[in-house]
C-alpha positions in Angstrom: 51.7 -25.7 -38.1 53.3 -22.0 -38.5 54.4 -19.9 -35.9 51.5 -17.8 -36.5 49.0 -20.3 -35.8 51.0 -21.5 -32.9 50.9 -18.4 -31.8 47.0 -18.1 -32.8 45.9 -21.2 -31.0 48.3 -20.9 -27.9 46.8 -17.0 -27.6 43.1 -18.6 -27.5 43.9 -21.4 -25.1 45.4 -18.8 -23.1 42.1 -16.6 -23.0 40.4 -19.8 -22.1 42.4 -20.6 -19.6 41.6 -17.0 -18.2 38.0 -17.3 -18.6 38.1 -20.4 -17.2 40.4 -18.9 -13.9 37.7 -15.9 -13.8 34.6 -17.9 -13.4 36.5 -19.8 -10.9 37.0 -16.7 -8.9 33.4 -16.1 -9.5 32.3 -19.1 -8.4 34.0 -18.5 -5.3 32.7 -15.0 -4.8 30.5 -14.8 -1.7 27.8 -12.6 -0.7 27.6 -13.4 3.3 27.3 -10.0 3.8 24.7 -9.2 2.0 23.1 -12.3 3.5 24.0 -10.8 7.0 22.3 -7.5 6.2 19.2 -9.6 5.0 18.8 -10.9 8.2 19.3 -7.6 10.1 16.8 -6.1 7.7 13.9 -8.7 8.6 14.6 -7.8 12.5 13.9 -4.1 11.2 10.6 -5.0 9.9 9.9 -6.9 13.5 10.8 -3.5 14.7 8.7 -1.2 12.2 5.3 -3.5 12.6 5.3 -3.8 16.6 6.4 0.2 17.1 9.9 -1.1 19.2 10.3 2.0 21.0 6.7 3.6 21.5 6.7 3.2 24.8 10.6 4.2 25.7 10.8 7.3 23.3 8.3 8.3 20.4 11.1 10.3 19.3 13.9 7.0 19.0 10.7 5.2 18.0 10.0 8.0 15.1 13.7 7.9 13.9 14.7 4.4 14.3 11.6 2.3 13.6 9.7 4.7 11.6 13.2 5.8 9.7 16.3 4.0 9.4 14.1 0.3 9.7 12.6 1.5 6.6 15.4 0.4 5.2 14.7 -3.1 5.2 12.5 -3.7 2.1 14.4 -1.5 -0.4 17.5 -3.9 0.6 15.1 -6.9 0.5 14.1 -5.3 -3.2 17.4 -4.5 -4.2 19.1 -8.2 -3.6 16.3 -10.0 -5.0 16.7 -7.7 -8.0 20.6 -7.9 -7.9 20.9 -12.0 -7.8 18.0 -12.0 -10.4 19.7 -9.9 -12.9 23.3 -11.8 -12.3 23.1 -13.9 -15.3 21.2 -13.5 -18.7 17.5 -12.2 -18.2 15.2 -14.7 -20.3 11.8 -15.7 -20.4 12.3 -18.9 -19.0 14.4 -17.8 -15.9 12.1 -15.1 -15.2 9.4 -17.9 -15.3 11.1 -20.1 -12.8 11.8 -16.8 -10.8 7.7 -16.6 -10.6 7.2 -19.8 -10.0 9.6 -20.0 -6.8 8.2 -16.5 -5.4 4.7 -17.8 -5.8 5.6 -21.2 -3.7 6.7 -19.1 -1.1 3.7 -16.6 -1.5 1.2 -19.6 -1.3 3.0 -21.6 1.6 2.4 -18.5 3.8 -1.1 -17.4 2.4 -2.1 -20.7 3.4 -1.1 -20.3 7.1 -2.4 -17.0 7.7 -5.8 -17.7 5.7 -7.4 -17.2 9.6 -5.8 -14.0 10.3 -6.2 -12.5 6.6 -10.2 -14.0 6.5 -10.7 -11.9 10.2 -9.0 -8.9 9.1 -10.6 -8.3 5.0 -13.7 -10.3 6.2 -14.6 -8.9 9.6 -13.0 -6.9 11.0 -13.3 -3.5 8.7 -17.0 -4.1 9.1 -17.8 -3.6 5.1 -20.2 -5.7 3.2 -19.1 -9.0 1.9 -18.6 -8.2 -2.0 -16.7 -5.1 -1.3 -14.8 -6.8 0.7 -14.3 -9.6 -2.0 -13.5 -7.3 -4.9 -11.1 -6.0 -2.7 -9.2 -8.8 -1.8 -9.2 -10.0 -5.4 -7.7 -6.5 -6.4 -5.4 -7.4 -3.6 -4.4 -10.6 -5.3 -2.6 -8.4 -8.3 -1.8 -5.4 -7.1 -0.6 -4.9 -3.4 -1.6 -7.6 0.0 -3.7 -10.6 0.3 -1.6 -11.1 3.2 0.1 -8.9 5.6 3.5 -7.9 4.1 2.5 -9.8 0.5 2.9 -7.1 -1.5 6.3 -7.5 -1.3 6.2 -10.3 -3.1 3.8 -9.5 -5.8 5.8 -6.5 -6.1 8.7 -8.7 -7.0 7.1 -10.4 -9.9 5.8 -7.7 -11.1 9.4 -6.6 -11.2 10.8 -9.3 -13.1 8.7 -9.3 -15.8 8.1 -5.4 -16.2 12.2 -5.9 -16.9 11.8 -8.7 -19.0 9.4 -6.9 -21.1 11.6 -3.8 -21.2 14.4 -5.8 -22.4 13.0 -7.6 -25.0 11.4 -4.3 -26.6 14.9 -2.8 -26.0 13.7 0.2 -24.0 16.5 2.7 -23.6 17.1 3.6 -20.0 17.2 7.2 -20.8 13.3 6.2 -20.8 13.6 3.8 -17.9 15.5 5.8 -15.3 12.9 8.3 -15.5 10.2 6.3 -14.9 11.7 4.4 -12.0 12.5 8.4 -10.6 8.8 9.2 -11.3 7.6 6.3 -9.3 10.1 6.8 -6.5 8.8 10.3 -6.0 5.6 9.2 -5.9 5.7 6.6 -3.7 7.0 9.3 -0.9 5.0 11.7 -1.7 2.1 10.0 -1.0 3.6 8.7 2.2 6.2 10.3 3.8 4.9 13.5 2.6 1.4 12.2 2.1 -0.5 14.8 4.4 0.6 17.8 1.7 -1.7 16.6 -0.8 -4.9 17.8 0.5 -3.3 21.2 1.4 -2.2 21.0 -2.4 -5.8 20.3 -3.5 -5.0 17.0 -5.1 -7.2 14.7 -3.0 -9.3 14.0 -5.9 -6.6 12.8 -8.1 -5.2 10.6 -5.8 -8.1 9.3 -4.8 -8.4 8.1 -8.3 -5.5 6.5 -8.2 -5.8 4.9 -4.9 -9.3 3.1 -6.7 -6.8 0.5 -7.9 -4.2 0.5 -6.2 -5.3 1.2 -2.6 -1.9 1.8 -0.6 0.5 2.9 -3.7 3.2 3.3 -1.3 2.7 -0.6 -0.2 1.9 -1.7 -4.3 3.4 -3.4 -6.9 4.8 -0.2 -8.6 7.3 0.2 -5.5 10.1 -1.9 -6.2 10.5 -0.7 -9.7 13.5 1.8 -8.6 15.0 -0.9 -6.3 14.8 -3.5 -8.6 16.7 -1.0 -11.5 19.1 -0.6 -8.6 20.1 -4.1 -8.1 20.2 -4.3 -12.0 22.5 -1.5 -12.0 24.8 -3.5 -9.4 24.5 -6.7 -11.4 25.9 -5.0 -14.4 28.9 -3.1 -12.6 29.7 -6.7 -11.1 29.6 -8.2 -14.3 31.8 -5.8 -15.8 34.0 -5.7 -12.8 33.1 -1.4 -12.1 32.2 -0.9 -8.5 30.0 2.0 -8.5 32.2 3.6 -5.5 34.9 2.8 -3.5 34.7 1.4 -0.2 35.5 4.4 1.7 33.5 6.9 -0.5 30.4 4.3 0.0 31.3 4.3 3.7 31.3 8.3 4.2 27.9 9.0 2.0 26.0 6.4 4.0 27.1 8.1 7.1 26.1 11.3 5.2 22.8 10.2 4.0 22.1 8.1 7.5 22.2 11.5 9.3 19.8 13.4 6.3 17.6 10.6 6.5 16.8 11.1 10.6 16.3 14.5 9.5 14.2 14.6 7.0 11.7 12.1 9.2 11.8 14.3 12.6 11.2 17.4 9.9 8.1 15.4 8.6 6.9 14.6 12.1 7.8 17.7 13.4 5.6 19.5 10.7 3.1 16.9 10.4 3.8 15.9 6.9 3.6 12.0 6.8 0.8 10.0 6.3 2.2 7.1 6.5 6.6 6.1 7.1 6.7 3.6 4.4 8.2 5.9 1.6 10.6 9.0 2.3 13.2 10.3 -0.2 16.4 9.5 1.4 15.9 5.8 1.5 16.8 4.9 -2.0 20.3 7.2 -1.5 20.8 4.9 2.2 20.3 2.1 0.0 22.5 2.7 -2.6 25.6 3.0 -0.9 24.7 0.4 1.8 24.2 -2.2 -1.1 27.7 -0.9 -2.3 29.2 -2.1 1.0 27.3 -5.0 1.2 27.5 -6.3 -1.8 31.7 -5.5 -2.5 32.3 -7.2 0.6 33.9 -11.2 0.2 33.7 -11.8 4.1 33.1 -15.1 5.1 30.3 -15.8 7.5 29.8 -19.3 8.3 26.1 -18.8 9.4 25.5 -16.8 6.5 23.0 -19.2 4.6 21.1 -20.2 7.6 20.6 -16.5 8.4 19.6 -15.7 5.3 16.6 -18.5 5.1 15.8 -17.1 8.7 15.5 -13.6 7.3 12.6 -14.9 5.2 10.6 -16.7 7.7 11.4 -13.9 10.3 9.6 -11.4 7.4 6.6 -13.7 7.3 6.0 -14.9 10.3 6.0 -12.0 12.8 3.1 -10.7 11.1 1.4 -13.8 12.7 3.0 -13.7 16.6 2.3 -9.6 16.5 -1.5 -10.6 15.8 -1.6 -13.2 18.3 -0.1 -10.4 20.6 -3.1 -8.1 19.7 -5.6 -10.9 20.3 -3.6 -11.5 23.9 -4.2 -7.8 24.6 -8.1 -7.7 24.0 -8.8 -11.0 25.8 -7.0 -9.9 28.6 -7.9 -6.1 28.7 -4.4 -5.4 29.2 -1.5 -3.5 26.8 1.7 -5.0 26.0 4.2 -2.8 26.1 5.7 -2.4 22.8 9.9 -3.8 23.3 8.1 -6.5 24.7 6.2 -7.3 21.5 9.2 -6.8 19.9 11.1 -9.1 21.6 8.3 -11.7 22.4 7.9 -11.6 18.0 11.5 -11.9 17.7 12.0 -14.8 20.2 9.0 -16.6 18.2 10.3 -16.2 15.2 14.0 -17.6 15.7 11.3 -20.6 17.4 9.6 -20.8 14.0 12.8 -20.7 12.0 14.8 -23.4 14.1 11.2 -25.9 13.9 11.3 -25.4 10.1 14.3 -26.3 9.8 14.6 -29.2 11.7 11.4 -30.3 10.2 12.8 -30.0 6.8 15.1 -32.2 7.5 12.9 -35.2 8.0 11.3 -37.2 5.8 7.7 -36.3 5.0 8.7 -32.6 5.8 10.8 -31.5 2.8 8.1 -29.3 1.4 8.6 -27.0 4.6 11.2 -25.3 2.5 8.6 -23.7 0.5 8.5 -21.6 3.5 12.2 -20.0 3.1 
């Protein structure tokens, strides 16, 4: 052997020994924070769906629960997006990704068949086929179930991504799409109540023929999901999109534009809904930033994390059964108590799955989580 190719061959065992010393640092890499936000995130939703703090401020109740709670799903979007886009996209993981979300989608339609059969069924009072063509429009394009569009959206998601790999879209096409979307979304909620002074009922409402609720449809995670895309890619290439303390300061910043830009729209009367309002994507952005470039170690981190999903499914159920307690008693529940009655119930539903999973004929309780 020459020197050269000693040289060669000990330069290339030297790059595999580096490779080999990266993805051991990667393996180690751990996202409990972003595990700890999850969970945080599903208590938001708890807080969004029973109104927290009605009944001790409308004001707090308007900012925090109507505002900075709707936070919760675009960092629900954006990590499902972000660990989905980690490694290669292909058909067959994107398959596989389908195929888990739908377990989890089934396991919980199956539960709340009752609740969802009372409230599409009887309920809204509508004849019987409407109110089957609208559930089976519901299957594809926003909720079966309470909070299910979440999950269809997520699908939806992978594959719309998948496809626009494979046909190499450019993202000078796809950013502004995702932008076109985003700005619809709040606009038809957050700002939702300008479109009849705008005269554009009667294109929404054509719209709205498929899609019902666009700002609770499939088409909503599209930005997220380029988002947590975006922070896959800067990961893999080892760029951070910002710095720790510049992330820091512009969540501050957009924290305190977000609470205004809700009391404006209350103030003014300009939301139809809270589900969409533009400074949410900017929150998100840099609160993924510090979630995600934290490596803190959490030791509850995982079991959090599965409780964040059952905490997101479930309350929908023990609010209901709150509702139903309220008109067979004639009395109202004040809303912190729903609140904390849901979240009580939930942490009760986590800790039973989980110590049912652990038995024998139980292991498919995981389908849940």
């Amino acid at each position: 052997m020459t020197a050269g190719d000693f040289k060669s061959a000990f330069c290339c065992q030297s790059k595999k020994s580096i490779t080999r010393e990266n993805d051991t640092i990667e393996n180690k890499r751990n996202y409990d924070t972003l595990d700890i936000f999850k969970f945080i995130s599903s208590i938001f939703v708890i807080s969004i769906h029973s109104n927290a703090l009605r009944n001790i401020s409308p004001l707090a109740n308007s900012l925090i629960c109507g505002g900075i709670s709707r936070l919760a799903v675009p960092f629900f979007f954006t990590c499902s997006a972000f660990f989905f886009f980690k490694s290669e996209t292909t058909k067959e993981k994107t398959v596989s990704y389908s195929k888990r979300i739908l377990k989890l989608y089934l396991s919980w339609f199956i539960v709340m068949i009752p609740i969802t059969v009372y409230e599409r069924f009887i309920a809204n009072g509508k004849p019987f086929l409407t109110n089957l063509l609208t559930f089976v429009q519901a299957i594809f394009l926003s909720s079966t179930f309470s909070g299910s569009w979440f999950l269809t959206s997520c699908v939806f998601c992978a594959w719309l991504f998948f496809f626009f790999k494979k046909k190499n879209i450019p993202r000078a096409v796809i950013a502004p799409l995702c932008f076109v979307v985003y700005l619809f979304c709040c606009f038809l909620s957050g700002y939702g109540n300008l479109i009849e002074k705008l005269g554009l009922s009667g294109a929404y409402e054509i719209y709205r023929t498929p899609f019902r609720n666009p700002y609770t449809s499939i088409i909503v995670g599209i930005p997220y999901f380029a988002l947590g895309k975006l922070f896959a890619e800067r990961e893999k290439n080892k760029k951070p999109l910002f710095s720790k303390k510049v992330s820091a300061v512009c969540l501050f910043v957009c924290t305190l534009l977000l609470l205004c830009e809700v009391y404006f729209c209350k103030k003014f009367s300009l939301s139809a809904t809270t589900d969409c309002y533009l400074m949410l994507f900017p929150c998100t952005v840099f609160i993924f930033s510090l979630a995600s470039e934290s490596n803190a170690k959490i030791k509850k981190a995982p079991v959090l994390r599965k409780m964040s999903t059952v905490f997101y499914s479930s309350h929908f159920i023990w609010l209901f059964c709150f509702e139903a307690l309220e008109w067979v008693l004639k009395v109202d529940i004040a809303s912190h108590f729903k609140f904390l009655g849901a979240f009580v119930l939930c942490f009760a539903t986590s800790e039973i799955f989980f110590a049912l999973k652990k038995t024998k004929h139980f292991s498919w309780i995981g389908n849940f989580y």
